[in-house]
Backbone as XML, in Angstrom:
<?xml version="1.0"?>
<chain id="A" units="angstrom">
  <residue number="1" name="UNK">
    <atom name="N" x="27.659" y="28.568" z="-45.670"/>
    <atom name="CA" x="26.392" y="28.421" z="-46.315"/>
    <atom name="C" x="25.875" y="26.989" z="-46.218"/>
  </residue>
  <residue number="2" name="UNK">
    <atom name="N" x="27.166" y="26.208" z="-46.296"/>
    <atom name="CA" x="26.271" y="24.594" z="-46.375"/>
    <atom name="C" x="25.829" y="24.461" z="-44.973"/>
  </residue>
  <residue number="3" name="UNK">
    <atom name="N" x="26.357" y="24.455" z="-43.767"/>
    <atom name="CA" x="26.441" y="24.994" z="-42.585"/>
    <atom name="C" x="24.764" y="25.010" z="-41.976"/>
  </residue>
  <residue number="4" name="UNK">
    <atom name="N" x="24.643" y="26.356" z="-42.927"/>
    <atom name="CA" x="23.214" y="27.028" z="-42.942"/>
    <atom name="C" x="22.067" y="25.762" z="-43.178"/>
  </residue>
  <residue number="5" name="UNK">
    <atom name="N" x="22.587" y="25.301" z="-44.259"/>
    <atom name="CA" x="21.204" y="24.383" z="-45.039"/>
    <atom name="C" x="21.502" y="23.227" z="-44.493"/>
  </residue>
  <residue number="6" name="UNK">
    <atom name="N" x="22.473" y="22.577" z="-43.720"/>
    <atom name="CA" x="22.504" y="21.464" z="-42.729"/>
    <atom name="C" x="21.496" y="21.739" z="-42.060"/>
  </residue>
  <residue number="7" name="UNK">
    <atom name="N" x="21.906" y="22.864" z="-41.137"/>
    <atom name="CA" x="20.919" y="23.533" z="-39.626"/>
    <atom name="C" x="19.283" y="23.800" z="-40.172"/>
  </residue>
  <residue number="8" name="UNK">
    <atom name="N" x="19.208" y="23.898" z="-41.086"/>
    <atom name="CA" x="17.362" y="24.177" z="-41.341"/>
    <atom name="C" x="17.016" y="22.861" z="-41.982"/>
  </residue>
  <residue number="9" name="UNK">
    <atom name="N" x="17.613" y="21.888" z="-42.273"/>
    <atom name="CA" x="16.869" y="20.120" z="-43.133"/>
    <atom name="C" x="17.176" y="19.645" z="-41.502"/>
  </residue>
  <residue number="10" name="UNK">
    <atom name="N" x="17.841" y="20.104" z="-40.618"/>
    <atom name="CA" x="18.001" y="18.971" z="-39.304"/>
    <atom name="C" x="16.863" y="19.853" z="-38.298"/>
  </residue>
  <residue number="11" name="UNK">
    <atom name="N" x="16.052" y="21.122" z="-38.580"/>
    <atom name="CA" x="15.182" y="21.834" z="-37.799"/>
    <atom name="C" x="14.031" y="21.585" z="-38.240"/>
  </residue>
  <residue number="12" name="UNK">
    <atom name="N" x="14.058" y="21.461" z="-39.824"/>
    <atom name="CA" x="13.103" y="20.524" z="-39.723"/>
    <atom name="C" x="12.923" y="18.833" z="-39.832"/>
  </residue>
  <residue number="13" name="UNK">
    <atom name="N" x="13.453" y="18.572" z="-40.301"/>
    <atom name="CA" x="13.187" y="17.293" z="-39.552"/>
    <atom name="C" x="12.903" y="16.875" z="-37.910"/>
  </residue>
  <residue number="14" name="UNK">
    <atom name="N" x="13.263" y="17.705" z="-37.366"/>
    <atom name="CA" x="12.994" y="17.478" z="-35.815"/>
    <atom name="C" x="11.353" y="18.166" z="-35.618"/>
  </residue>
  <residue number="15" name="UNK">
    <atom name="N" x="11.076" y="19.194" z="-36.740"/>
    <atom name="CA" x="9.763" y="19.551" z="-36.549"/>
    <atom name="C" x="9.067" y="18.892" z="-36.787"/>
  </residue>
  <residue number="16" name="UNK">
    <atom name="N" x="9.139" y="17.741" z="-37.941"/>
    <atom name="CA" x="8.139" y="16.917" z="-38.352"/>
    <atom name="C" x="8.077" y="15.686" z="-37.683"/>
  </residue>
  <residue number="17" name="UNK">
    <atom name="N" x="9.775" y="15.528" z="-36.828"/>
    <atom name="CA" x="9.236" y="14.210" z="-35.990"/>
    <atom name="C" x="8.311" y="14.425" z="-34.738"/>
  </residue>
  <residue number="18" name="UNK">
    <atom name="N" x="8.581" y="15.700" z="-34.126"/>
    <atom name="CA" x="8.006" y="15.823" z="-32.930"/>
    <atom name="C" x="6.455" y="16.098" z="-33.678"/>
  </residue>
  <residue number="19" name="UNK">
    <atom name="N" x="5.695" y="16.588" z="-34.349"/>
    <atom name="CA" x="4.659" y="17.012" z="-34.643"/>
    <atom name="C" x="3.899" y="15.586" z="-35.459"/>
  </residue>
  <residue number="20" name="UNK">
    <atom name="N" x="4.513" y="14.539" z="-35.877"/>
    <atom name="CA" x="4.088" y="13.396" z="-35.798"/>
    <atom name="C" x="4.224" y="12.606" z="-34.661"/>
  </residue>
  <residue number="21" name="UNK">
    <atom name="N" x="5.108" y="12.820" z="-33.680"/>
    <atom name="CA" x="5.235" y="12.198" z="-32.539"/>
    <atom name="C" x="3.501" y="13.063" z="-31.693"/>
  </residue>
  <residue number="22" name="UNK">
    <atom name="N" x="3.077" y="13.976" z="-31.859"/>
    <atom name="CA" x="2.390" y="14.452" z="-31.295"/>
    <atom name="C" x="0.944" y="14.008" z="-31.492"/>
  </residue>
  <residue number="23" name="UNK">
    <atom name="N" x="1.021" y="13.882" z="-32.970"/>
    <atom name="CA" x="-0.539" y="13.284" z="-33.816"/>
    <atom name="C" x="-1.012" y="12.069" z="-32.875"/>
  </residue>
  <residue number="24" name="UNK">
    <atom name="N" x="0.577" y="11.035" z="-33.240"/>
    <atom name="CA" x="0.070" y="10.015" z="-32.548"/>
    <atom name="C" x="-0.321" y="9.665" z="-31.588"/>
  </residue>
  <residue number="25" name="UNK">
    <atom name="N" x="1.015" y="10.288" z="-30.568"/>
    <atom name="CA" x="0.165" y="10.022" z="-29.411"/>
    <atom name="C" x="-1.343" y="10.828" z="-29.117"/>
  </residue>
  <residue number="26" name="UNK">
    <atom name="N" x="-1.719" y="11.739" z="-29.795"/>
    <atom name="CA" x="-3.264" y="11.963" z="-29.115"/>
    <atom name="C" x="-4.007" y="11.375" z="-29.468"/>
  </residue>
  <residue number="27" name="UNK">
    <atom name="N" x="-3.849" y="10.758" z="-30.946"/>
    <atom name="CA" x="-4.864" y="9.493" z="-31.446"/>
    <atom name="C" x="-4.949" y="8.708" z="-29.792"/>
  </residue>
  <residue number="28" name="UNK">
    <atom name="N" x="-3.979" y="7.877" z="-30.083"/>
    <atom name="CA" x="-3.530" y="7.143" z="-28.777"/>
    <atom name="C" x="-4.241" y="7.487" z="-27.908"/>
  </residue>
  <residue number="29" name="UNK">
    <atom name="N" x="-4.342" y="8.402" z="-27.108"/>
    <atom name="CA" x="-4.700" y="8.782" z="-25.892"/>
    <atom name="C" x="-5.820" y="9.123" z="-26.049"/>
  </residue>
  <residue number="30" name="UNK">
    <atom name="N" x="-6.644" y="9.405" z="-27.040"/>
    <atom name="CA" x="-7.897" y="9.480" z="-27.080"/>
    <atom name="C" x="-8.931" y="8.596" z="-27.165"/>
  </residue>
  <residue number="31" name="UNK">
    <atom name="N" x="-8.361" y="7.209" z="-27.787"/>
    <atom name="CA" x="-9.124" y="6.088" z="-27.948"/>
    <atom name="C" x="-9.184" y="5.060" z="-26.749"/>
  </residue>
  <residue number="32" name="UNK">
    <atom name="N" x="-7.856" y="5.542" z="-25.369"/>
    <atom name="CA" x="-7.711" y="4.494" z="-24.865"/>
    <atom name="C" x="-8.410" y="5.626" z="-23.288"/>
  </residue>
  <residue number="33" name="UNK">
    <atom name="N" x="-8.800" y="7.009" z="-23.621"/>
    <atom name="CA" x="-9.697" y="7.378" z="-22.401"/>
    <atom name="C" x="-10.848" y="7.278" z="-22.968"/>
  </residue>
  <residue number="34" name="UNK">
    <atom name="N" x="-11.787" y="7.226" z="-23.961"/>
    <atom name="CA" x="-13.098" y="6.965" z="-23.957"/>
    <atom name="C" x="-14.083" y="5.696" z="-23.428"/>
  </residue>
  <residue number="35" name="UNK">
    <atom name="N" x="-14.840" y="6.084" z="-22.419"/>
    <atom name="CA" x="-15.350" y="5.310" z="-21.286"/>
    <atom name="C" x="-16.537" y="4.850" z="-22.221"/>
  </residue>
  <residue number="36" name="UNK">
    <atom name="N" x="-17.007" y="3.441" z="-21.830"/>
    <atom name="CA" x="-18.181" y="2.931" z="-22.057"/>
    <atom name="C" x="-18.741" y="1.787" z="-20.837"/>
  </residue>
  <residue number="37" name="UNK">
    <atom name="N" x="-19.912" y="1.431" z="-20.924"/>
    <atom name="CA" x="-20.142" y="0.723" z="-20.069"/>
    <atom name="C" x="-21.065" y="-0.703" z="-20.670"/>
  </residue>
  <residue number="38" name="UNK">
    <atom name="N" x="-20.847" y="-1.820" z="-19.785"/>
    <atom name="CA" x="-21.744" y="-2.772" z="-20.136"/>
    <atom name="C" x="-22.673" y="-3.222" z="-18.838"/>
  </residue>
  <residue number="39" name="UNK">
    <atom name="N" x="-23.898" y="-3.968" z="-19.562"/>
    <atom name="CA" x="-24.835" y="-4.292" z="-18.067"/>
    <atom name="C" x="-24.191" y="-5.357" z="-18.102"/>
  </residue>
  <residue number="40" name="UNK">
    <atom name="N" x="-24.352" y="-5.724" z="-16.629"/>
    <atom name="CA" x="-23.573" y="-7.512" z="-15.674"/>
    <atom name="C" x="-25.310" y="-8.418" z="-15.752"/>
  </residue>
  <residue number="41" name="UNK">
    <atom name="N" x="-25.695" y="-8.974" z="-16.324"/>
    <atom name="CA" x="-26.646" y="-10.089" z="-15.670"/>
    <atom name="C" x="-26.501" y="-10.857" z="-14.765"/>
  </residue>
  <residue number="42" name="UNK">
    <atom name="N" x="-26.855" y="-10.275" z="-13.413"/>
    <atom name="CA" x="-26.423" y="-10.991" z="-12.156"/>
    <atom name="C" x="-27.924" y="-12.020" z="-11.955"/>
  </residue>
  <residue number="43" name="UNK">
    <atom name="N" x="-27.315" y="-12.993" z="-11.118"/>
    <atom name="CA" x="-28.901" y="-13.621" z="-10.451"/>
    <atom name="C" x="-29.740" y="-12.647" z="-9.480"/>
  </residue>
  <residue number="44" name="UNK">
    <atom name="N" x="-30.760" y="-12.844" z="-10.029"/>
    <atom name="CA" x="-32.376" y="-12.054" z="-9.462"/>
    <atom name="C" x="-31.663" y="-10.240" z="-9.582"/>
  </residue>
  <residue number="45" name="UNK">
    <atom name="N" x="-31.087" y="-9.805" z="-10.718"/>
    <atom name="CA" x="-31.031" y="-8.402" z="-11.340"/>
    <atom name="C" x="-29.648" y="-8.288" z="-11.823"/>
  </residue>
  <residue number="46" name="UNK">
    <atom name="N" x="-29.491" y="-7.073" z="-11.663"/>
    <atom name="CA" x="-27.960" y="-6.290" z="-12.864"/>
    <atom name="C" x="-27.301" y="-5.450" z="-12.035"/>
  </residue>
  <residue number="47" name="UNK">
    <atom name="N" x="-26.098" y="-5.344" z="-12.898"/>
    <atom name="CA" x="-25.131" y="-4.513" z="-12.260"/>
    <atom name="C" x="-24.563" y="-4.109" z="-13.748"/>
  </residue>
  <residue number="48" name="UNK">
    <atom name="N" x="-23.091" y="-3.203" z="-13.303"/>
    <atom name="CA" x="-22.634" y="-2.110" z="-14.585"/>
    <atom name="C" x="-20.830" y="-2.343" z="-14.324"/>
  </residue>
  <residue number="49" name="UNK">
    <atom name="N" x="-20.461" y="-2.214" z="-15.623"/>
    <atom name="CA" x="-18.899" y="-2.320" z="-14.980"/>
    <atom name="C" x="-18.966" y="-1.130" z="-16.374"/>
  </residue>
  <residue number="50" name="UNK">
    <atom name="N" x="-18.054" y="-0.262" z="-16.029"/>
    <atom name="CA" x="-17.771" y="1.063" z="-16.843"/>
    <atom name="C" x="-15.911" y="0.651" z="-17.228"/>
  </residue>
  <residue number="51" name="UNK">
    <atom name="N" x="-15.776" y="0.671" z="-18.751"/>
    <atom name="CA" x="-14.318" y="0.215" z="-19.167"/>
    <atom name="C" x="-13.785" y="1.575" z="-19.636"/>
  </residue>
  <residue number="52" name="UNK">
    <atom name="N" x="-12.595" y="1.163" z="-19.996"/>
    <atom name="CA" x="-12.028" y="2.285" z="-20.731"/>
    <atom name="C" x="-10.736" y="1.250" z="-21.872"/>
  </residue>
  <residue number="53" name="UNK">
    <atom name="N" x="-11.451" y="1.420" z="-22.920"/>
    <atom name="CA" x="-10.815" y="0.577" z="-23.796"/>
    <atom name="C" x="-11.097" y="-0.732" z="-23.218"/>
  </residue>
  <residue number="54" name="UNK">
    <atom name="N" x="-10.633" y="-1.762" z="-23.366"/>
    <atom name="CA" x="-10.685" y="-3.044" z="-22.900"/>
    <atom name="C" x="-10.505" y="-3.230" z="-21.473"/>
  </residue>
  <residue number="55" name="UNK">
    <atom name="N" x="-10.116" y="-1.940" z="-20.752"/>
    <atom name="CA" x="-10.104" y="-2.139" z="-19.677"/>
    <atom name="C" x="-11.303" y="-1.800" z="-18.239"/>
  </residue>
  <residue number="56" name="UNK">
    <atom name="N" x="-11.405" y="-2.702" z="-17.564"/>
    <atom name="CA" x="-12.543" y="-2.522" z="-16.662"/>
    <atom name="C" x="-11.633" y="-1.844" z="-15.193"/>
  </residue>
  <residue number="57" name="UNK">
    <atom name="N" x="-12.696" y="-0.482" z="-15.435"/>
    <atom name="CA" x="-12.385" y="0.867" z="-14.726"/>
    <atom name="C" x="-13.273" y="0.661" z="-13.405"/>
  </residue>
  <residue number="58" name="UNK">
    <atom name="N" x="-14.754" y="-0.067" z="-13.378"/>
    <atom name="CA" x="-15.145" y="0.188" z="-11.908"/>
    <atom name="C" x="-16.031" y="-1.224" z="-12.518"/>
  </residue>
  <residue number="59" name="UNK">
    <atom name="N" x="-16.585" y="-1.699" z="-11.504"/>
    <atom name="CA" x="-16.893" y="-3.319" z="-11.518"/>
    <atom name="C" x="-18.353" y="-2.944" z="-10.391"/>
  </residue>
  <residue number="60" name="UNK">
    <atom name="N" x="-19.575" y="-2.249" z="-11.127"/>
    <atom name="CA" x="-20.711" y="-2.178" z="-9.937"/>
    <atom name="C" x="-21.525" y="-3.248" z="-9.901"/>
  </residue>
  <residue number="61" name="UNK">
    <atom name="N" x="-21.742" y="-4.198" z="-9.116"/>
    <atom name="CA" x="-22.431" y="-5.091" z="-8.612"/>
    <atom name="C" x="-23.644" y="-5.082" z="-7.915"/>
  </residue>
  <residue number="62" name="UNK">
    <atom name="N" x="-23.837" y="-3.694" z="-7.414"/>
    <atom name="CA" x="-25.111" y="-3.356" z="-6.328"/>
    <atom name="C" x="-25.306" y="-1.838" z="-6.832"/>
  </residue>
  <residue number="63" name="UNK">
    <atom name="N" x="-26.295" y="-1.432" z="-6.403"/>
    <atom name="CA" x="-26.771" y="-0.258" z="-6.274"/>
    <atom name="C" x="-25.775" y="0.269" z="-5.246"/>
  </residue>
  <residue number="64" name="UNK">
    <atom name="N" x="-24.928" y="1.289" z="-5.998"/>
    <atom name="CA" x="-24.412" y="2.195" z="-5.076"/>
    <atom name="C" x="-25.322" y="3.336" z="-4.263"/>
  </residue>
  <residue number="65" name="UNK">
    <atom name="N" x="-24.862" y="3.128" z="-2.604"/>
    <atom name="CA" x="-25.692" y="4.335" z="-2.118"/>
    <atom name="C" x="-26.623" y="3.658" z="-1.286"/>
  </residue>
  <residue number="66" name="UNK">
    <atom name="N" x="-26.963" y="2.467" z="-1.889"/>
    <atom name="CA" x="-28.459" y="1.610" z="-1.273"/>
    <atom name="C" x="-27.646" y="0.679" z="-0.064"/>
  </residue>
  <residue number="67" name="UNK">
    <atom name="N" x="-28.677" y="0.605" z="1.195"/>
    <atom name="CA" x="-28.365" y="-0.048" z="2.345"/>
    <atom name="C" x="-27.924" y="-1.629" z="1.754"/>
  </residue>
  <residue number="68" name="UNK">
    <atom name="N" x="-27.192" y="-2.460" z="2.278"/>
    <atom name="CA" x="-27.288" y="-3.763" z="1.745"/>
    <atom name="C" x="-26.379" y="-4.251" z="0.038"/>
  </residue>
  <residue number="69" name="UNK">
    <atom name="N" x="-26.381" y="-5.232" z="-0.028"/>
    <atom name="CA" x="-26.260" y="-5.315" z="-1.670"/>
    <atom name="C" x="-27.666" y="-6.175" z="-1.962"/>
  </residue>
  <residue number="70" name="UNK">
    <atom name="N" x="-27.975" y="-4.866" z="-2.589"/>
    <atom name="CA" x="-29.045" y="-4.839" z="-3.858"/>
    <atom name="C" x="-29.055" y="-4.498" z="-4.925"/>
  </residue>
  <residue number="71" name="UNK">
    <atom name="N" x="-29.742" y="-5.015" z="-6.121"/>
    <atom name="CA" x="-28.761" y="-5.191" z="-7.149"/>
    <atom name="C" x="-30.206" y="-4.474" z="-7.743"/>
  </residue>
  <residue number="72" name="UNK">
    <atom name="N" x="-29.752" y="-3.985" z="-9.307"/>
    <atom name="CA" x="-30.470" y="-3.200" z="-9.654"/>
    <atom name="C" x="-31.861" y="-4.040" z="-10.234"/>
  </residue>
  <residue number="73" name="UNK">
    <atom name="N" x="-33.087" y="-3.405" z="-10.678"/>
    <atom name="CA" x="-33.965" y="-4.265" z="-10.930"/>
    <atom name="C" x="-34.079" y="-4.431" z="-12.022"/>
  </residue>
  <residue number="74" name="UNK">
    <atom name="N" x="-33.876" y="-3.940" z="-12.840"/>
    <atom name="CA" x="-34.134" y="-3.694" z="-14.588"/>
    <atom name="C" x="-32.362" y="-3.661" z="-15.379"/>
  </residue>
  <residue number="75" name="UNK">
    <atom name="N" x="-32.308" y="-3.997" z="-16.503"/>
    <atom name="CA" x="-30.814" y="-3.942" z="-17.409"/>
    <atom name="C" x="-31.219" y="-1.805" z="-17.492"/>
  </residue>
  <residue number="76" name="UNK">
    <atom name="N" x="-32.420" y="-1.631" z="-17.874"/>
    <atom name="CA" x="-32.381" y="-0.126" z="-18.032"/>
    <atom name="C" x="-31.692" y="0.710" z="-17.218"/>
  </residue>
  <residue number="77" name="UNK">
    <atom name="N" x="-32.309" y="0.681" z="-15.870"/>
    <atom name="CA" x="-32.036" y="0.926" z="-14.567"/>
    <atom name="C" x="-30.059" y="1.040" z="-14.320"/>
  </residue>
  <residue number="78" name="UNK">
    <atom name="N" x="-29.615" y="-0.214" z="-15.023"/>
    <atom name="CA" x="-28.093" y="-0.599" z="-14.431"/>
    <atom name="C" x="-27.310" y="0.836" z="-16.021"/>
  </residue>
  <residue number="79" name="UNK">
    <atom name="N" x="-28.211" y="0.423" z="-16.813"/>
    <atom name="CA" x="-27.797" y="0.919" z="-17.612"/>
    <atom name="C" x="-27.833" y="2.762" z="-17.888"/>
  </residue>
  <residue number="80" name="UNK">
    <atom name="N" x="-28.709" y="3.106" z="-17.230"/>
    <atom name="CA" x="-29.001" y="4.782" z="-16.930"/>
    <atom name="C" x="-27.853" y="5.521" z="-15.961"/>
  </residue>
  <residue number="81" name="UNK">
    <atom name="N" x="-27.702" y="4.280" z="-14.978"/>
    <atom name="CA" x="-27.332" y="4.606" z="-13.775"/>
    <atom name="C" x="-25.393" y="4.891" z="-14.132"/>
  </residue>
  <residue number="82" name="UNK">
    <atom name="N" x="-25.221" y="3.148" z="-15.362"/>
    <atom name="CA" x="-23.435" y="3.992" z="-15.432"/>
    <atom name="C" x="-23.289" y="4.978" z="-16.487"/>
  </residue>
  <residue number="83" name="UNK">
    <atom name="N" x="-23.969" y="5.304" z="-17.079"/>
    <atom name="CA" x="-24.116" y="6.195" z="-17.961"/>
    <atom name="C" x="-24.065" y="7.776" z="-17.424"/>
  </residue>
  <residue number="84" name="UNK">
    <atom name="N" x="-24.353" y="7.741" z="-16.126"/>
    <atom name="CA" x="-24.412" y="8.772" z="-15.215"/>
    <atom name="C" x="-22.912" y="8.941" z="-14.894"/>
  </residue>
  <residue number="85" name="UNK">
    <atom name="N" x="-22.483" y="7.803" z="-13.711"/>
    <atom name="CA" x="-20.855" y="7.786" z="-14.129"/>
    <atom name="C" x="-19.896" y="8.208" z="-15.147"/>
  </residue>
  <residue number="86" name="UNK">
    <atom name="N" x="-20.271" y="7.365" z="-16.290"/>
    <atom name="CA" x="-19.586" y="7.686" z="-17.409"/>
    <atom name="C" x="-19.465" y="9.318" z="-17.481"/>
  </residue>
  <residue number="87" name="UNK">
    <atom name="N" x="-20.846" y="10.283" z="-17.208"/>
    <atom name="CA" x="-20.979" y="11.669" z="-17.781"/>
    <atom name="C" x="-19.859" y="12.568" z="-16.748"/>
  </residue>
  <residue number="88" name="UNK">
    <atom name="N" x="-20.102" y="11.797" z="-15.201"/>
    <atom name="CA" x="-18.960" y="12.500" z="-14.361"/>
    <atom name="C" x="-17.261" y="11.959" z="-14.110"/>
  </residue>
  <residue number="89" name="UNK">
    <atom name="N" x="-17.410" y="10.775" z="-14.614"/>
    <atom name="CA" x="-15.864" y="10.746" z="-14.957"/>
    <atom name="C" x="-15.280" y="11.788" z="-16.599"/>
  </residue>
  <residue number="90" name="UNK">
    <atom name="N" x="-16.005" y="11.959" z="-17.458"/>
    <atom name="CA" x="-15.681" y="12.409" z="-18.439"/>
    <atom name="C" x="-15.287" y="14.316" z="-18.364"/>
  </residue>
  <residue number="91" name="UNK">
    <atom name="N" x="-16.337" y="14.645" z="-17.317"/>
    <atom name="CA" x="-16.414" y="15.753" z="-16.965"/>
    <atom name="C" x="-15.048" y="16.039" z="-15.477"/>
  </residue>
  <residue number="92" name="UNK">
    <atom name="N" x="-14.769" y="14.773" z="-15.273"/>
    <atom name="CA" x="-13.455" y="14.977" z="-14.215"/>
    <atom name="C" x="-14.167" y="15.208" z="-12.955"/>
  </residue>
  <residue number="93" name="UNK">
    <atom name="N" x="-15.190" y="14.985" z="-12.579"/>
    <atom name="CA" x="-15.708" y="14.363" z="-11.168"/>
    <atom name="C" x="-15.198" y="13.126" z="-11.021"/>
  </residue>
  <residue number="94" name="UNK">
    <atom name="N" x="-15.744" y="13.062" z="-9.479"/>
    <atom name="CA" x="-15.707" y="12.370" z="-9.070"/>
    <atom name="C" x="-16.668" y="10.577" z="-9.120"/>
  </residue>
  <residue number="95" name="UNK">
    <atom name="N" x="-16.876" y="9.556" z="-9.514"/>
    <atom name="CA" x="-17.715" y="9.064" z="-9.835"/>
    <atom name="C" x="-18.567" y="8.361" z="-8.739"/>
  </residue>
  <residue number="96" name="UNK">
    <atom name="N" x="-18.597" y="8.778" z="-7.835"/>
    <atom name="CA" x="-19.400" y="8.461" z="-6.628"/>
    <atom name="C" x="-20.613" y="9.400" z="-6.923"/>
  </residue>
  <residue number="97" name="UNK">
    <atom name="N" x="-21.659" y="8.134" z="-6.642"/>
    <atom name="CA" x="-23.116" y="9.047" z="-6.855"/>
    <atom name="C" x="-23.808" y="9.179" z="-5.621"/>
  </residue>
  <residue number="98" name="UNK">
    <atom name="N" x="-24.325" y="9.816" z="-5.402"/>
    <atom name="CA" x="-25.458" y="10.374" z="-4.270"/>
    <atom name="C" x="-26.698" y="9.691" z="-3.983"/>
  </residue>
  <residue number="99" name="UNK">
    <atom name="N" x="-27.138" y="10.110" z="-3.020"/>
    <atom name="CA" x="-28.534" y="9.446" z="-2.917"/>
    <atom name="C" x="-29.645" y="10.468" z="-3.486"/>
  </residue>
  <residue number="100" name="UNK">
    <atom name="N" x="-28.960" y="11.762" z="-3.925"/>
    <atom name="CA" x="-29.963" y="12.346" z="-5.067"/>
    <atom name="C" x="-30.051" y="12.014" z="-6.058"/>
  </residue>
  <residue number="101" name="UNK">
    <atom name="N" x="-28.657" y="11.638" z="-6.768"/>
    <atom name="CA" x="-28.470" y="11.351" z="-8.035"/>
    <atom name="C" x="-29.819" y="10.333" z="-8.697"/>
  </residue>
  <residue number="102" name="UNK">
    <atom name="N" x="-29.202" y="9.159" z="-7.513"/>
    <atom name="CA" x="-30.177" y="8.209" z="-7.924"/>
    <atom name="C" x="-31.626" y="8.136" z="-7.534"/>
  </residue>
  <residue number="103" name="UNK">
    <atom name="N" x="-31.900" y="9.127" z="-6.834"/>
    <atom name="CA" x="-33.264" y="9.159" z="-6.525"/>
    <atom name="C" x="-34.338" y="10.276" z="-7.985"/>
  </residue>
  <residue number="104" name="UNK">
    <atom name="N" x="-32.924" y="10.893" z="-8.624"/>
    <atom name="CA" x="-33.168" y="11.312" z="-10.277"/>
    <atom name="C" x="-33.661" y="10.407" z="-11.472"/>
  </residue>
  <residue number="105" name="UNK">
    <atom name="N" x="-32.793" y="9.669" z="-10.936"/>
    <atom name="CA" x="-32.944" y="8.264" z="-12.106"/>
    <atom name="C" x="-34.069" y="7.052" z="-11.551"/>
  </residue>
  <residue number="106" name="UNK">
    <atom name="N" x="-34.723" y="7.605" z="-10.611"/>
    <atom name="CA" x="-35.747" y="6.546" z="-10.061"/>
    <atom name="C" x="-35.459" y="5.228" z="-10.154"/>
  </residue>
  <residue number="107" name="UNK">
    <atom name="N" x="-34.326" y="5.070" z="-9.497"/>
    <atom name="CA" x="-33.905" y="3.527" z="-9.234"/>
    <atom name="C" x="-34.436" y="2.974" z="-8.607"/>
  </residue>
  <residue number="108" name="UNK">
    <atom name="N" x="-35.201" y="1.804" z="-8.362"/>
    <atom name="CA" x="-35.785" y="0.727" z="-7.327"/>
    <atom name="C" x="-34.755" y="-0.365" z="-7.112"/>
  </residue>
  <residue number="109" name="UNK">
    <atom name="N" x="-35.226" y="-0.629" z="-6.067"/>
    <atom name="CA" x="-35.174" y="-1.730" z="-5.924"/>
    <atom name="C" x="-35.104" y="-2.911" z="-6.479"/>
  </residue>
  <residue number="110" name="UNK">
    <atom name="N" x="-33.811" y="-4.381" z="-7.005"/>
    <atom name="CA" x="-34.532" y="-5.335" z="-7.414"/>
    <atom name="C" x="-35.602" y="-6.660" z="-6.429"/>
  </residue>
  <residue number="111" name="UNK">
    <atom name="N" x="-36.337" y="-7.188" z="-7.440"/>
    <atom name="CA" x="-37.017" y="-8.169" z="-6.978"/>
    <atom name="C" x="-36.870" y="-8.882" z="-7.548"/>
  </residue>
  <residue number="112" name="UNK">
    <atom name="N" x="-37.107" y="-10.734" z="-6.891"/>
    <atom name="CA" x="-36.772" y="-11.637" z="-7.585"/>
    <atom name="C" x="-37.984" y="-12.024" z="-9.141"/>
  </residue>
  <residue number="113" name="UNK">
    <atom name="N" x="-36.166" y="-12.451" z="-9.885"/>
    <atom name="CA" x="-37.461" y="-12.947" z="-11.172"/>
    <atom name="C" x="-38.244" y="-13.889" z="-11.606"/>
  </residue>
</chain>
């Protein structure tokens, strides 16, 4: 009988470590995949670097897609554009955008300021 009530205080206890071992780590893992992005103030326009937690996940400097490096014209513009990213990394695409994508988001060209 004691036997018995050893084997169910040591079944659970292993239930409650693993099921707190579990909480945590998804806290964990949830705070350190949520993507955000900031605009870059480059000279004569912007660019986007998309993080994940403190960490910097893609570093865009130019208009992806566009001939040349050209940089975006507006903070809006840089800012629409990783926000787009952000929606297909979250969704488990791929984060390479198209020349439709951005022809959605009516990206121009920058010009000097």
């Amino acid at each position: 009988m004691i036997s018995t009530a050893k084997y169910w205080v040591l079944l659970v206890l292993f239930l409650a470590l693993v099921l707190g071992y579990s909480i945590y780590n998804q806290t964990f893992t949830s705070e350190n995949q949520t993507f955000h992005s900031q605009v870059v103030d480059l000279n004569n326009g912007y660019g986007y670097q998309i993080m994940r937690g403190e960490k910097i996940v893609i570093l865009q400097e130019y208009i992806p897609g566009f001939p040349g490096k050209q940089k975006f014209a507006t903070e809006a513009q840089a800012l629409k554009t990783a926000n787009l990213v952000i929606t297909k990394l979250e969704e488990g695409k791929s984060p390479i955008l198209l020349p439709t994508d951005l022809a959605e988001l009516n990206i121009a060209i920058a010009t000097s300021r």
